[in-house]
OpenMM code with the backbone's topology and positions (N, CA, C; nanometers):
from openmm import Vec3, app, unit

residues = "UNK UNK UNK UNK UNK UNK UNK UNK UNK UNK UNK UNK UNK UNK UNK UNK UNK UNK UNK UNK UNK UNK UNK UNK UNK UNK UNK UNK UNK UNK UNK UNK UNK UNK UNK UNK UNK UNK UNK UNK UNK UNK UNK UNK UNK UNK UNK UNK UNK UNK UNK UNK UNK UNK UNK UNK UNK UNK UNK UNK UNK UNK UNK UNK UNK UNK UNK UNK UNK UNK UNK UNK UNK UNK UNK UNK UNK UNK UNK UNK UNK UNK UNK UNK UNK UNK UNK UNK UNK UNK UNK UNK UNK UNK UNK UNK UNK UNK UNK UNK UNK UNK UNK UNK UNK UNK UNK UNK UNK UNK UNK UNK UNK".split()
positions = [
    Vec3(-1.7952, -2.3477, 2.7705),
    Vec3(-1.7977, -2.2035, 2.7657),
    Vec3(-1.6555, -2.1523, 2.7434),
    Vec3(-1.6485, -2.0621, 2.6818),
    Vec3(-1.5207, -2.0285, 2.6151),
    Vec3(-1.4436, -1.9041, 2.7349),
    Vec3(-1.3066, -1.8903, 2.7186),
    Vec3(-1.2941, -1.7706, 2.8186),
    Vec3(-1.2296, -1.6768, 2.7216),
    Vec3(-1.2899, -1.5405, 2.7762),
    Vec3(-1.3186, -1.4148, 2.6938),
    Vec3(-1.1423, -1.3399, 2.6947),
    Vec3(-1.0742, -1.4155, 2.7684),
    Vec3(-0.9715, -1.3681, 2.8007),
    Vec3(-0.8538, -1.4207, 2.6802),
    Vec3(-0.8596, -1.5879, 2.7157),
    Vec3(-0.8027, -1.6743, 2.6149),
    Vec3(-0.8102, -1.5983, 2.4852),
    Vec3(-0.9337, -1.5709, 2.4378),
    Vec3(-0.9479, -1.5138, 2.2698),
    Vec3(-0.9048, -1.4019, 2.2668),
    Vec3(-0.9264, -1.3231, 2.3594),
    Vec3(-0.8698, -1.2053, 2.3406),
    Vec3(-0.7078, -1.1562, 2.3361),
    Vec3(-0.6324, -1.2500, 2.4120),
    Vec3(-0.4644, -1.3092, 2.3882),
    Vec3(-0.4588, -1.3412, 2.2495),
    Vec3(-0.4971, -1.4157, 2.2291),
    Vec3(-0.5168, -1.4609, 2.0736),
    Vec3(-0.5402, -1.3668, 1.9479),
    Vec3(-0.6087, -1.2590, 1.9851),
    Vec3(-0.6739, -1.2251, 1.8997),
    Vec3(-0.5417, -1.1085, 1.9088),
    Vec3(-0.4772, -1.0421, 2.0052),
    Vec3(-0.3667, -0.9713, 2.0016),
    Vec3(-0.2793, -1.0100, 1.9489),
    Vec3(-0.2323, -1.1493, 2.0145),
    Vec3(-0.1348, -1.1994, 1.9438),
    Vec3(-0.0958, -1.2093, 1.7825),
    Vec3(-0.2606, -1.2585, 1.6875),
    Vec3(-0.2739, -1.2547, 1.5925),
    Vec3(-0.2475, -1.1145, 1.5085),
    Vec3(-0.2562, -0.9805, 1.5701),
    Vec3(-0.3145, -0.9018, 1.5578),
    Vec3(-0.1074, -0.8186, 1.5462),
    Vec3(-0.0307, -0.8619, 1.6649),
    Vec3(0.0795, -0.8384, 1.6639),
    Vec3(0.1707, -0.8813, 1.5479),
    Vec3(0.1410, -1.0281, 1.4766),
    Vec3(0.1570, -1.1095, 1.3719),
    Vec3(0.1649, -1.0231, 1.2543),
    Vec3(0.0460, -0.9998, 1.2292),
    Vec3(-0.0140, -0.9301, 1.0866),
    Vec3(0.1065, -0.7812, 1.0900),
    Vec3(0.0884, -0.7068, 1.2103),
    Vec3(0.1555, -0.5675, 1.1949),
    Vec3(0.2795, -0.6090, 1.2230),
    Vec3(0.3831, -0.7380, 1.2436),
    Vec3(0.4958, -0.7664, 1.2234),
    Vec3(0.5549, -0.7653, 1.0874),
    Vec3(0.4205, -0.8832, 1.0050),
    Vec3(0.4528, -0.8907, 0.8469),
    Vec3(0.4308, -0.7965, 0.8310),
    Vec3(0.3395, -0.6844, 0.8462),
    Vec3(0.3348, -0.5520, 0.7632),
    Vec3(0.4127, -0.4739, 0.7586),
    Vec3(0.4820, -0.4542, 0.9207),
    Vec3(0.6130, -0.3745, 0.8931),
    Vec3(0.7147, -0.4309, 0.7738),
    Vec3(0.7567, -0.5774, 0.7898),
    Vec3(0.8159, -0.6249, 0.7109),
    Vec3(0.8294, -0.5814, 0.5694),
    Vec3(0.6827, -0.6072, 0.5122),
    Vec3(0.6402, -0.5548, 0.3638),
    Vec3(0.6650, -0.4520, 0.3405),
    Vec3(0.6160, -0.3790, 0.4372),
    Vec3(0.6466, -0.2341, 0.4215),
    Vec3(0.7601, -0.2007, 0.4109),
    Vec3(0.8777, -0.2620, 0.4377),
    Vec3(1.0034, -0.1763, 0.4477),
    Vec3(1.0865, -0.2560, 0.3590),
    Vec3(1.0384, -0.3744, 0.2953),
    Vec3(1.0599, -0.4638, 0.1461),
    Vec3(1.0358, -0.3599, 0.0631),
    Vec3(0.9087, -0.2880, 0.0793),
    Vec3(0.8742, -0.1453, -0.0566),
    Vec3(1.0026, -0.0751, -0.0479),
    Vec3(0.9758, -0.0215, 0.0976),
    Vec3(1.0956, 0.1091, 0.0748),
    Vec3(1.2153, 0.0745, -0.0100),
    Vec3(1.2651, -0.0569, 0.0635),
    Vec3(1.3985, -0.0927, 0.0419),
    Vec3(1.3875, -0.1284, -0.1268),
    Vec3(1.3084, -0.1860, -0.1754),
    Vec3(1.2676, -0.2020, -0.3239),
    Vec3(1.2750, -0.0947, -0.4325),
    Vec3(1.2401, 0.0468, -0.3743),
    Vec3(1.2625, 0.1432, -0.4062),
    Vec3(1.1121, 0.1922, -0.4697),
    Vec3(1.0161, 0.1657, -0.4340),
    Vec3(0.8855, 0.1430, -0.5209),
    Vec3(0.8609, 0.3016, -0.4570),
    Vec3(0.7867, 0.3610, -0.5497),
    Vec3(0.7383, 0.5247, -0.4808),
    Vec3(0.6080, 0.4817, -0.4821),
    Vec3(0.5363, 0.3743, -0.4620),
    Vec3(0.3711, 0.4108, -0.4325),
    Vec3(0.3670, 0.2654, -0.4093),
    Vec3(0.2618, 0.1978, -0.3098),
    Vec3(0.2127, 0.0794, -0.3650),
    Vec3(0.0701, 0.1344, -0.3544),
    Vec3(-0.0237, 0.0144, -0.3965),
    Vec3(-0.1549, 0.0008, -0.4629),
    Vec3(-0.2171, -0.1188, -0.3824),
    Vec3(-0.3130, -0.0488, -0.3213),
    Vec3(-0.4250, -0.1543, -0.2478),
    Vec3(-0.5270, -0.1715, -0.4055),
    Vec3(-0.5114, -0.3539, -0.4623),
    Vec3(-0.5863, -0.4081, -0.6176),
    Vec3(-0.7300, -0.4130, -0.5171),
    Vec3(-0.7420, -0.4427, -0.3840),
    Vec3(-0.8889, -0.4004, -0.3593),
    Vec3(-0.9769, -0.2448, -0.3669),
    Vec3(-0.9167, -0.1683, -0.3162),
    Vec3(-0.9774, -0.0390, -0.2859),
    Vec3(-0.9550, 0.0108, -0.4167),
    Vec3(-0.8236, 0.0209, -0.4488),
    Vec3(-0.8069, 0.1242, -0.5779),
    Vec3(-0.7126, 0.2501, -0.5533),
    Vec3(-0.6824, 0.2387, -0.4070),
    Vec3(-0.6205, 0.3415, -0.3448),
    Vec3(-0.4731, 0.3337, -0.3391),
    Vec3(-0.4463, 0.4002, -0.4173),
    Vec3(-0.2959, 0.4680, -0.4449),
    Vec3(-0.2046, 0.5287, -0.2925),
    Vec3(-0.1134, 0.4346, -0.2378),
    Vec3(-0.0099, 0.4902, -0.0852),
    Vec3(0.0970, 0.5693, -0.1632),
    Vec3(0.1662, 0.6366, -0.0800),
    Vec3(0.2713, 0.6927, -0.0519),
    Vec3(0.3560, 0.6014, 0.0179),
    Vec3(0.5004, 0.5839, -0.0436),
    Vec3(0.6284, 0.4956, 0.0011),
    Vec3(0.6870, 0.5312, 0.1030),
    Vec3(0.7124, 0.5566, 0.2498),
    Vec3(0.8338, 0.6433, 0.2809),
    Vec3(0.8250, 0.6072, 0.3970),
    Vec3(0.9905, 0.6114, 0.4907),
    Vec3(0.9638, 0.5844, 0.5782),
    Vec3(0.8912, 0.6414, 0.7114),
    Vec3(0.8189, 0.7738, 0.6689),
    Vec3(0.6980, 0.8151, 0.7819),
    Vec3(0.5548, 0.7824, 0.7574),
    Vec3(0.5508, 0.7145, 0.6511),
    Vec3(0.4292, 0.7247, 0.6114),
    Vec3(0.3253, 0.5606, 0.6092),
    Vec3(0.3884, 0.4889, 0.7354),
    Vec3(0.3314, 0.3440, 0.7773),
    Vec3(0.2363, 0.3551, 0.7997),
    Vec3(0.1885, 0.4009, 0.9660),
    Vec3(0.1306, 0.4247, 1.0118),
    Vec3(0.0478, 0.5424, 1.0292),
    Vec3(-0.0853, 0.5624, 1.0576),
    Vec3(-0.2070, 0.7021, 1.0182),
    Vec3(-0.3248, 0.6052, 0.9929),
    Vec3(-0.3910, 0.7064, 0.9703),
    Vec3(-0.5441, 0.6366, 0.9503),
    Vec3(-0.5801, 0.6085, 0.7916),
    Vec3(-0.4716, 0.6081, 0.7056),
    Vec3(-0.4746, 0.4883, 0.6069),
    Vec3(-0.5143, 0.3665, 0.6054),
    Vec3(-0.5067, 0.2846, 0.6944),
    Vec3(-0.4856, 0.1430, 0.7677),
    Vec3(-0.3656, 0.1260, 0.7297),
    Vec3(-0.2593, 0.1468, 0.6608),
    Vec3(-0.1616, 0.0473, 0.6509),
    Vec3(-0.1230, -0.0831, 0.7712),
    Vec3(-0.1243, -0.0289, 0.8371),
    Vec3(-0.0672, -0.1097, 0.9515),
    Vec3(-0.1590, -0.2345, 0.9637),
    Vec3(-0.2748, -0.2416, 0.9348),
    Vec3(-0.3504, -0.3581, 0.9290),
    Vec3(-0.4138, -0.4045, 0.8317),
    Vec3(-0.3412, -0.3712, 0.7219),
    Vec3(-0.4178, -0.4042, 0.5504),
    Vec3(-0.3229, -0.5401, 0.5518),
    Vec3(-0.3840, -0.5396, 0.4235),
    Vec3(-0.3071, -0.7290, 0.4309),
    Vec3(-0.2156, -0.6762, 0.2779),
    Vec3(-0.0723, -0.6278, 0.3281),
    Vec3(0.0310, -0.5802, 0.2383),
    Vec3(0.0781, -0.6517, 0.1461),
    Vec3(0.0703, -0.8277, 0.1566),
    Vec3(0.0760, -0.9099, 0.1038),
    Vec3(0.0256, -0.9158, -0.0562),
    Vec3(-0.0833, -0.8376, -0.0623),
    Vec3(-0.1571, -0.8513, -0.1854),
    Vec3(-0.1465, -0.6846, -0.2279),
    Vec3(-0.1015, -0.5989, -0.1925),
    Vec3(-0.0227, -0.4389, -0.2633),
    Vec3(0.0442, -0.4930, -0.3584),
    Vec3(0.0134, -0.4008, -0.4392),
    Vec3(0.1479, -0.3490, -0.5486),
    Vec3(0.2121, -0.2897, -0.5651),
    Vec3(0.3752, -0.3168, -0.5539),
    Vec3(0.4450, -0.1869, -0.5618),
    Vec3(0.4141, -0.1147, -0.6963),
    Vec3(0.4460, 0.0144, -0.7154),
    Vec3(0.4647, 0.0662, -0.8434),
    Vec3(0.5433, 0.1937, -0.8100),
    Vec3(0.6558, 0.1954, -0.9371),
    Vec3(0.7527, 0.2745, -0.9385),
    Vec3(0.7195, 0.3987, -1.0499),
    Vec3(0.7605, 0.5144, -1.0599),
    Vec3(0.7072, 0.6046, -1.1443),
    Vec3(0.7652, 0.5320, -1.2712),
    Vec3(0.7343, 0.6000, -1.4069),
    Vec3(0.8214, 0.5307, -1.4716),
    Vec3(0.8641, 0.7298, -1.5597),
    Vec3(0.8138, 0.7860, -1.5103),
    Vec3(0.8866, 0.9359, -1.5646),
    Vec3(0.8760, 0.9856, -1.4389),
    Vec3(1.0546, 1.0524, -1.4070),
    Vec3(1.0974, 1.1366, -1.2459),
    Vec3(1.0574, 1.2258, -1.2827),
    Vec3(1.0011, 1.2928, -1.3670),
    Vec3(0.9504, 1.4551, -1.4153),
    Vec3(0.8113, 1.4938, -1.3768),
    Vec3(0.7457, 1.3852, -1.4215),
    Vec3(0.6328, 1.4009, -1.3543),
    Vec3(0.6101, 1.2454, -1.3172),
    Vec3(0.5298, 1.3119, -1.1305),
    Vec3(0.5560, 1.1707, -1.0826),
    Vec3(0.4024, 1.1384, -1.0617),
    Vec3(0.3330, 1.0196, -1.0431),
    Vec3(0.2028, 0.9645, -1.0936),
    Vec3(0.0966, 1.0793, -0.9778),
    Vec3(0.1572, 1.1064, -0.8274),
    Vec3(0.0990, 1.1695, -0.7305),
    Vec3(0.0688, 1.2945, -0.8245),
    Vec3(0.0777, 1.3575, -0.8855),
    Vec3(0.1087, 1.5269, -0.9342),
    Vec3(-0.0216, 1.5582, -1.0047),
    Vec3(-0.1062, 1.4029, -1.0787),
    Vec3(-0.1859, 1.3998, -1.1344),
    Vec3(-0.3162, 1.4041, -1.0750),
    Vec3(-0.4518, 1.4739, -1.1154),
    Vec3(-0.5497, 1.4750, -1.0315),
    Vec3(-0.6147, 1.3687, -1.0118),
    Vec3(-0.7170, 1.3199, -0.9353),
    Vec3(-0.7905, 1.1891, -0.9154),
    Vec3(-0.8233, 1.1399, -1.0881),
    Vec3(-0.9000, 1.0464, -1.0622),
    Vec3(-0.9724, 0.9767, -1.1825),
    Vec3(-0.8972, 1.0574, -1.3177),
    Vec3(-0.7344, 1.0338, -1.3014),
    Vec3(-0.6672, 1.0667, -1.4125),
    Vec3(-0.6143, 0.8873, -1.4801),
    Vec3(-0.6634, 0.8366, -1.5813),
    Vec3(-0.6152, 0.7242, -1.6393),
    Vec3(-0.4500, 0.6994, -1.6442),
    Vec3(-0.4023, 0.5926, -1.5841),
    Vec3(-0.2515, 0.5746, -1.5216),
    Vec3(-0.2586, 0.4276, -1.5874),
    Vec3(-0.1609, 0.4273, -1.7236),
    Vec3(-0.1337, 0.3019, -1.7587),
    Vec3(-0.0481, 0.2190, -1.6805),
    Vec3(-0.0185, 0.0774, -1.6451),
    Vec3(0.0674, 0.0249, -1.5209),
    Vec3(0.1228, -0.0740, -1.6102),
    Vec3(0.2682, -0.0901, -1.6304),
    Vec3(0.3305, -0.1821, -1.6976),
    Vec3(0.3942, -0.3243, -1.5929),
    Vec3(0.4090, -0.4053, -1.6381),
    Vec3(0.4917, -0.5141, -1.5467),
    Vec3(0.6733, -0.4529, -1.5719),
    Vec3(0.7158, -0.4559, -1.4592),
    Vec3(0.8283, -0.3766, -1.4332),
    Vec3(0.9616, -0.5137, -1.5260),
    Vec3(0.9250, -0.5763, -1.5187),
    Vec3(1.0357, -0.6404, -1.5908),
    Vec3(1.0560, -0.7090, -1.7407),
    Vec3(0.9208, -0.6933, -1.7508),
    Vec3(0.8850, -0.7297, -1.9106),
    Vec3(0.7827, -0.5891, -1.9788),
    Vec3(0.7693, -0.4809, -1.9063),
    Vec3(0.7226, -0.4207, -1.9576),
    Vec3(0.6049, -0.4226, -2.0822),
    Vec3(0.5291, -0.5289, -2.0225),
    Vec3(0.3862, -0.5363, -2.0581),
    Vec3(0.3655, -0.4638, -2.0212),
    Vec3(0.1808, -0.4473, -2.0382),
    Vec3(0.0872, -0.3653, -2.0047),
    Vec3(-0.0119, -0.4193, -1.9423),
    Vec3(-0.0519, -0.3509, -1.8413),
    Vec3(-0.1020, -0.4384, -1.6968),
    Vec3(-0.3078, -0.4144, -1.7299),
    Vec3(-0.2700, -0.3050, -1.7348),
    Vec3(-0.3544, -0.2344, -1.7998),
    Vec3(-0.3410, -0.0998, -1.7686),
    Vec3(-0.4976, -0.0119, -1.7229),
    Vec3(-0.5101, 0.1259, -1.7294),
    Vec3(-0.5734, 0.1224, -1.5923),
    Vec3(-0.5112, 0.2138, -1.4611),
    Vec3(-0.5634, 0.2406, -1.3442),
    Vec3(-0.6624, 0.3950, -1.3356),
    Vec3(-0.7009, 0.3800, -1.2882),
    Vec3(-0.7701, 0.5597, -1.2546),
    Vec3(-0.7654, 0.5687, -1.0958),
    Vec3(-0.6762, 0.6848, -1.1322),
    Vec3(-0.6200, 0.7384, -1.0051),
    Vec3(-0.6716, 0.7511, -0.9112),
    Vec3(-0.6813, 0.6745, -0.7780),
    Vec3(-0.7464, 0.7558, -0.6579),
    Vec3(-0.6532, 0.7302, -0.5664),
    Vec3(-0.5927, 0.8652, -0.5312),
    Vec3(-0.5118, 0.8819, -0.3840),
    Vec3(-0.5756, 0.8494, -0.2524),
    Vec3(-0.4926, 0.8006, -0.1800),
    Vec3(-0.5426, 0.7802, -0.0667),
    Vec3(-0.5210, 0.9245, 0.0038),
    Vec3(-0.6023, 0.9680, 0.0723),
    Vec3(-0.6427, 1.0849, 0.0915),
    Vec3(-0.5917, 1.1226, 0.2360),
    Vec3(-0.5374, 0.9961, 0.3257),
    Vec3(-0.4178, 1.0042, 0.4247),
    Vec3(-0.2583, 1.0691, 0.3774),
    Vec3(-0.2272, 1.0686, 0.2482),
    Vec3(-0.1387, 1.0324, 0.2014),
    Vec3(-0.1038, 1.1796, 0.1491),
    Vec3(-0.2370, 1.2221, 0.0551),
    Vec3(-0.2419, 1.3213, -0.0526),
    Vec3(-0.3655, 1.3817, -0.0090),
    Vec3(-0.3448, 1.4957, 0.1530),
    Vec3(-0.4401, 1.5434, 0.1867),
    Vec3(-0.4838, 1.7052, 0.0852),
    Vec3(-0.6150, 1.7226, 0.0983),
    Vec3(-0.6504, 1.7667, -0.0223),
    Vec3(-0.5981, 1.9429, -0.0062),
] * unit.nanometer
topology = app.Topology()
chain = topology.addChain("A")
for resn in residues:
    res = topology.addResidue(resn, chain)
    for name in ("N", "CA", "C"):
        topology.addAtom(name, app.Element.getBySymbol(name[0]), res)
């Protein structure tokens, strides 16, 4: 029989882990200079900054590991300014391929309406 206590140490511990690396990642963006990353599961477009970790986004317990940063690539108009399901081409930042074509959805923690 297992003790409910043991797993539950564990399961904090694990749990302290993940939001260690996440801070980490997270402040790899900032410091990277990226103005948005991109959850490739959801589709949901973050806000970079340093108030904007923690909220009921999940950041704090997404697995940051697999985000994408993305940097504007025009300061004039910046990708946030645009309305939802606006087509957002995404280049690879150092070879400037073409990643393809995103459609916009803000995370709605981020870019309340």
């Amino acid at each position: 029989m297992s003790n409910p206590r043991v797993a539950n140490i564990i399961k904090r511990r694990i749990a302290r882990t993940r939001l260690s690396r996440n801070i980490q990642q997270y402040q790899d963006f900032v410091n990277d200079g990226y103005n948005y990353i991109l959850n490739p599961e959801s589709g949901e477009l973050h806000l970079v900054g340093l108030n904007n970790f923690r909220g009921s986004h999940g950041l704090a317990s997404a697995n940051l590991e697999e985000f994408w940063g993305i940097y504007n690539l025009d300061d004039d108009i910046p990708i946030h300014f645009f309305p939802d399901a606006t087509e957002i081409s995404l280049y690879w930042y150092d070879t400037d391929e073409l990643i393809g074509n995103y459609t916009l959805n803000k995370c709605k923690y981020c870019y309340p309406a």
